[in-house]
N, C-alpha and C positions, 0 to 999 in steps of 0.2 A: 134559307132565309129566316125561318123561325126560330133559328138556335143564334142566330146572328144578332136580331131583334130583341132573344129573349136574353143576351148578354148586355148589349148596348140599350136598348129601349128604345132607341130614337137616333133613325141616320134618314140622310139621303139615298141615290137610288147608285149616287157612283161611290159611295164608302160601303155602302152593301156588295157592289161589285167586286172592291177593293180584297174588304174581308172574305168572303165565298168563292168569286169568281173572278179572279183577277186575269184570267186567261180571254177573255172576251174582249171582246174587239170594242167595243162601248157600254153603255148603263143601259139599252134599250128592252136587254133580256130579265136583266132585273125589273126594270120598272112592267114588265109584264107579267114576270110571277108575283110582285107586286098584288097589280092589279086583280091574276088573280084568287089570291089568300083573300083579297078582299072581299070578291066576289064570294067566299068562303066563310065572310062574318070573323075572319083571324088580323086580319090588319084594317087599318085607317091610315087616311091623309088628312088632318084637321089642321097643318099648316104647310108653313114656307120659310126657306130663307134665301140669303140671295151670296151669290160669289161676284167678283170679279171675273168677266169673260174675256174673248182673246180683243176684243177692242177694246177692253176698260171699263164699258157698262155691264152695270149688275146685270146678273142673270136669275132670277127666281127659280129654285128648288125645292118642290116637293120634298115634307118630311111622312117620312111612313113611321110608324110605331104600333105596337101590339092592342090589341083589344080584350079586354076579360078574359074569352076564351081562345086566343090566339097566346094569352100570358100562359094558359093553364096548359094546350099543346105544345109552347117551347120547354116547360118546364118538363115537360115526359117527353121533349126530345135530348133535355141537356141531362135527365136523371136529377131531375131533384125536386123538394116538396116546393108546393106552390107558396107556401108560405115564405119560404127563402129566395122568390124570384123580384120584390119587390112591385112598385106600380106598373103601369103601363105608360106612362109621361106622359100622358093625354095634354095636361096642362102645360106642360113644358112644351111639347110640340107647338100648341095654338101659340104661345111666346116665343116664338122662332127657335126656343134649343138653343142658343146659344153656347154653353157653356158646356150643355151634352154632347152637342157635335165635335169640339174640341175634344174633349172624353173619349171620342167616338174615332176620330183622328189619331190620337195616340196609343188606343188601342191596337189598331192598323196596322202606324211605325212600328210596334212590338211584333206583330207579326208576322207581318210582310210577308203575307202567302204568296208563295210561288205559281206564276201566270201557266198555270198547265193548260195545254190545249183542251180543246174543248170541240163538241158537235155540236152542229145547228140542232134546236131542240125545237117543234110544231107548237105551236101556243096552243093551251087548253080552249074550246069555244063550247060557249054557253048552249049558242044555238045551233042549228045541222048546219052544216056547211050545204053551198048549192052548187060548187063545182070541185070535185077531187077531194083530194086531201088539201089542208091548210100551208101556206108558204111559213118557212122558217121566218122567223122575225128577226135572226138576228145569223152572226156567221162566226164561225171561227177566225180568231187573226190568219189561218196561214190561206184560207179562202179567199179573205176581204183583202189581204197584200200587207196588214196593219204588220210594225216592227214590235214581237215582244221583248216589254223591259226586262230586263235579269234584275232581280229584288235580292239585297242583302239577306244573309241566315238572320232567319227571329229568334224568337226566343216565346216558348211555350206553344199551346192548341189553342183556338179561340173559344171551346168549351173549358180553359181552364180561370176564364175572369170572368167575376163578378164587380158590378156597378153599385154604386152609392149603400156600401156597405157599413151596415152601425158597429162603432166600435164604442162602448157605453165606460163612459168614465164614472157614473154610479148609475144604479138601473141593472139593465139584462138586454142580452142582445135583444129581444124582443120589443121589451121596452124601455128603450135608453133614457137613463135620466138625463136633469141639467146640464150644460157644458158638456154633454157626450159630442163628438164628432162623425162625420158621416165620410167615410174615404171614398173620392173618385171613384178608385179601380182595384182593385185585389186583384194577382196574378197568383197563380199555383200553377207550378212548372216542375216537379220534381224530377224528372224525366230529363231536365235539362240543367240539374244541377241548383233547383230555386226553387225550394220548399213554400216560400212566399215573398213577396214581394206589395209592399203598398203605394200605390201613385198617386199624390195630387196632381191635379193639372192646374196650372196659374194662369190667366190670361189675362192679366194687367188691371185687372178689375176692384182687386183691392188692394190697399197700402202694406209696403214691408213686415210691419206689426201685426196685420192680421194672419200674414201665411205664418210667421213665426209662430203666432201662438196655438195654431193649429199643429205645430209640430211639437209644442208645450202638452198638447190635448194627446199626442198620440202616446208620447212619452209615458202622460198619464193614467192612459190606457194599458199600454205594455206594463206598467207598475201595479197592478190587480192583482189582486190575490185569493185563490178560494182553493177547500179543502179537495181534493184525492180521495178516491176510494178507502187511502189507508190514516184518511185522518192530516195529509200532508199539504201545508201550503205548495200549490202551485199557480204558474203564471196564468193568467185568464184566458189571455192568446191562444198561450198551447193548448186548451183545448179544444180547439178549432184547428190552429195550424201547427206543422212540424216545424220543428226547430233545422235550423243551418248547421251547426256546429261549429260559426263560427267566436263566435262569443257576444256577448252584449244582444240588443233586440232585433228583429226583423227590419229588413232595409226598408227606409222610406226613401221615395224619387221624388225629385221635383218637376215637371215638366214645362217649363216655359214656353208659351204659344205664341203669343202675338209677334208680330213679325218689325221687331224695331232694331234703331243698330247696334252696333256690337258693341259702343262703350254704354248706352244706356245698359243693355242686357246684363253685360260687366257689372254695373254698379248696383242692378236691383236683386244679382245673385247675391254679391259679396252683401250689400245691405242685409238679406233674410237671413244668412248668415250669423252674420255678426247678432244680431237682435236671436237668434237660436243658439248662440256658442256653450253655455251650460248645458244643453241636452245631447248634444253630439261630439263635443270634445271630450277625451279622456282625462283623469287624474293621472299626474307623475306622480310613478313610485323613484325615488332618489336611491340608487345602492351609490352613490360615488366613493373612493375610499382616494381621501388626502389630495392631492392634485386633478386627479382622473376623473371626469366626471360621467357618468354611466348611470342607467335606470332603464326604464320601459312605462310607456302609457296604460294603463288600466281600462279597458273600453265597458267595464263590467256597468250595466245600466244606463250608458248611452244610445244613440240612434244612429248605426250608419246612415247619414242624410248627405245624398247623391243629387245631383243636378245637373239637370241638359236642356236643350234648347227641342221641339218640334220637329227644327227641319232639320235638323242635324240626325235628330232619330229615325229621319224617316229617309234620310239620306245614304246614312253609312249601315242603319239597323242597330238594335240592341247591344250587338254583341264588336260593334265599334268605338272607335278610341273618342265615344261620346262623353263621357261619363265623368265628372268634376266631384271627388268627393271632397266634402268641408272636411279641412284640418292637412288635405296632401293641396300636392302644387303642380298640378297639370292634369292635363285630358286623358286619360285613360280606359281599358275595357273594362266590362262589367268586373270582370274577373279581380282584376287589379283594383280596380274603386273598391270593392268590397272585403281586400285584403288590409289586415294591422299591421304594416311592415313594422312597426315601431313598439310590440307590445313585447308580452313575456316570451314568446316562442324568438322572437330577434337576441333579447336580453340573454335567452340563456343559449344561443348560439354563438352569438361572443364571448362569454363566460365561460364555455366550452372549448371555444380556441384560447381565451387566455389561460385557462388551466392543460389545456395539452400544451402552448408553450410553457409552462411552468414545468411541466412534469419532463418535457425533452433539455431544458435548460438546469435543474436538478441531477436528470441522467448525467448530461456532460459534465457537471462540474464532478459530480462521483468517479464518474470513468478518470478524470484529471487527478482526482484524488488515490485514486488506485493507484495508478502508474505512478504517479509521484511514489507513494511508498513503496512502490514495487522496486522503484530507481534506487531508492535510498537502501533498501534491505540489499541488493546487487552490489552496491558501492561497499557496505558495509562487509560484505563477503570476501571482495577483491581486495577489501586493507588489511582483512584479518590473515586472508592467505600470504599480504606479504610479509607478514610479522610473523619470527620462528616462534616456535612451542617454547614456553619457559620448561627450563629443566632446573635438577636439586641442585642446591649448594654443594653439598657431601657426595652423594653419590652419581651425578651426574644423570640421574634418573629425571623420568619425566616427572614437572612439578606436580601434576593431578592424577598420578599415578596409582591404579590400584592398591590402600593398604596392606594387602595381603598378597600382594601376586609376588614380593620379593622372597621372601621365606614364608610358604604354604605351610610348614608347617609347627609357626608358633601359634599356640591357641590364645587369640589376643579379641578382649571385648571390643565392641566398637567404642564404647562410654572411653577408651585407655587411652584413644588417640588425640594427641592435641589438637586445638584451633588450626587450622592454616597461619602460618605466620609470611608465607609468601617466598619461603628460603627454600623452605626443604619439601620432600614430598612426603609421604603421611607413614611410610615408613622407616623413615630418617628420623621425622617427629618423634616416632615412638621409641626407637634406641634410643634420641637424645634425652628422652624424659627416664629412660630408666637405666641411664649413667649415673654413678654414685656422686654425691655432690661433695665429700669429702673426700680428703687424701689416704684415708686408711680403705672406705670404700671403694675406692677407684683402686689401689694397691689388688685389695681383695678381689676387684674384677678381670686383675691382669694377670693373677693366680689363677682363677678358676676360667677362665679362658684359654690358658697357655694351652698348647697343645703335650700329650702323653703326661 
């Protein structure tokens, strides 16, 4: 009860059930450990608020919330400094809580602890009892016959939120200056994939323009800057929380509460929207080349800003196709809302199939290229083979014929032999170059050729 209080600060006695013991058959066992932490100087009831009951008239409900030293034992039951546990809501309770209790409801939807059974537990008594031991006050459902609900998967532990958290747009978390903001709810979930997590809760109370600009605030927030150990700008945030990895800031939710219909809802989402579209849409980066048009969003210094409805969250749970993020078009899981299908990691997996098509469409025309000339060098072998070998004019000899294979053994320079003239072979050439070109020479060589 005191870790429940010292998150929320201020519930009734069946969202305290909700959060701790949701396996209990009604709010009776709570309202008795209630009763006695009080009796303990650790809680107070200093208001009320009222619900609708099963005929339609209000019902009045006790609000419990912590007291000084009931702040200072949740805070050594959650493990943290008393300074980081904020007030006690004192004041907020006498003013019915309004806007906590809704805080305090989607808290809940997030968690949606699972209704484990449970044993009748003897209520503490101030005074001796004067007969036996004390009756249970309260019973387990499978005692009392009560049907337990099956609750959707949450998302995080209820020791991982913190309430009305300062986020200082100048100042120090301590002491937030001007224009700082103060968030709903803070979620730390790493364990389930959500390093952090920031929720307004909206409950119709103020105009489009005010939630907007509170998401201007957060923005401005996430845009701080102070030095690192080594001298380095870093983000404000991060030194408090872990980064996601997934790019750009920490996701903010929107939580819409009050219960009106679906085209008002409709218009007051897309209105906060639209009046926020600078801080949560990304820049186009353009790579288009010539007809093609192609890029990727840039989410670098935007807000994932997500939005759902109350009952929706507390109907399907967290991790349901709750979840509207500004800039996609339809309902989706956490998982998915908080995905950039459209950024550089898209960009360069198309970019990557058009270049492996390029590079399979490259091979192909190479390969066509090959075998074409592979065709052509084949052809050209097959025409040369049906064309005979030129032979000499004179001798009948092959026309490319060794100069020297005819008579081995005349010592003749290579420099002696003629060009090719395309007639004779290169031994023919060189007799006809050293036949006498006159008639007493040619006389003289049919002398000294005669035979004997």
């Amino acid at each position: 009860m005191l870790q429940a209080l010292g998150v929320v600060k201020v519930a009734t006695a069946e969202q305290l059930r909700q959060l701790v013991l949701a396996g209990t058959a009604d709010a009776q066992t709570v309202r008795n450990a209630c009763k006695d932490l009080r009796g303990e100087g650790l809680v107070e009831s200093v208001g009320s608020s009222s619900r609708p009951g099963k005929s339609g008239q209000p019902v009045t409900q006790q609000l419990w919330n912590l007291t000084t030293a009931g702040l200072a034992a949740a805070a050594a039951e959650l493990d943290r400094p008393v300074r980081e546990m904020g007030g006690t809501a004192r004041e907020a309770a006498k003013a019915g809580a309004a806007h906590a209790l809704r805080v305090t409801d989607t808290i809940d939807a997030f968690c949606q602890t699972p209704p484990l059974p449970t044993k009748p537990i003897a209520r503490r008594s101030r005074t001796p009892a004067t007969t036996g031991t004390a009756a249970p006050t309260a019973s387990a459902p499978e005692a009392s016959g009560a049907v337990v609900r099956v609750r959707p998967q949450g998302l995080g532990l209820l020791r991982g939120w913190e309430t009305e958290v300062a986020l200082p747009v100048v100042g120090t978390f301590a002491t937030p200056g001007k224009g700082s903001l103060r968030s709903d709810a803070v979620l730390r979930a790493p364990e389930d994939g959500m390093p952090v997590l920031f929720v307004e809760v909206d409950n119709h109370t103020e105009p489009p323009v005010t939630v907007a600009k509170k998401v201007e605030r957060y923005r401005r927030f996430f845009q701080r800057t102070v030095k690192d150990h080594r001298g380095h700008d870093a983000a404000l945030w991060s030194t408090l929380w872990d980064d996601s990895g997934r790019g750009g800031y920490p996701p903010v939710a929107l939580v819409f509460t009050k219960a009106v219909g679906p085209k008002a809802m409709e218009n007051r989402m897309r209105e906060v929207g639209r009046l926020a579209h600078p801080h949560w849409h990304g820049q186009w980066q353009d790579f288009s080349s010539g007809e093609k048009k192609d890029g990727y969003r840039n989410y670098t210094g935007t807000i994932p800003l997500l939005a759902t409805t109350l009952s929706l969250l507390a109907a399907k749970g967290p991790h349901g196709p709750v979840w509207w993020r500004y800039g996609h078009d339809t309902w989706q899981t956490l998982n998915h809302a908080l995905d950039n299908p459209d950024d550089i990691r898209a960009y360069r997996a198309r970019d990557g199939e058009r270049r492996a098509a390029r590079e399979t469409r490259d091979a192909e025309w190479e390969r066509q290229r090959q075998e074409q000339l592979a065709e052509l060098e084949r052809q050209a072998r097959e025409a040369a083979a049906r064309v005979p070998d030129p032979v000499c004019g004179q001798c009948q000899g092959p026309l490319n014929g060794d100069p020297y294979s005819l008579d081995p053994r005349e010592d003749w320079d290579e420099e002696e032999v003629p060009p090719a003239d395309g007639q004779h072979c290169p031994d023919c050439r060189v007799e006809l170059a050293r036949r006498p070109k006159s008639r007493i020479g040619r006389m003289m060589r049919r002398v000294t050729d005669a035979p004997g």
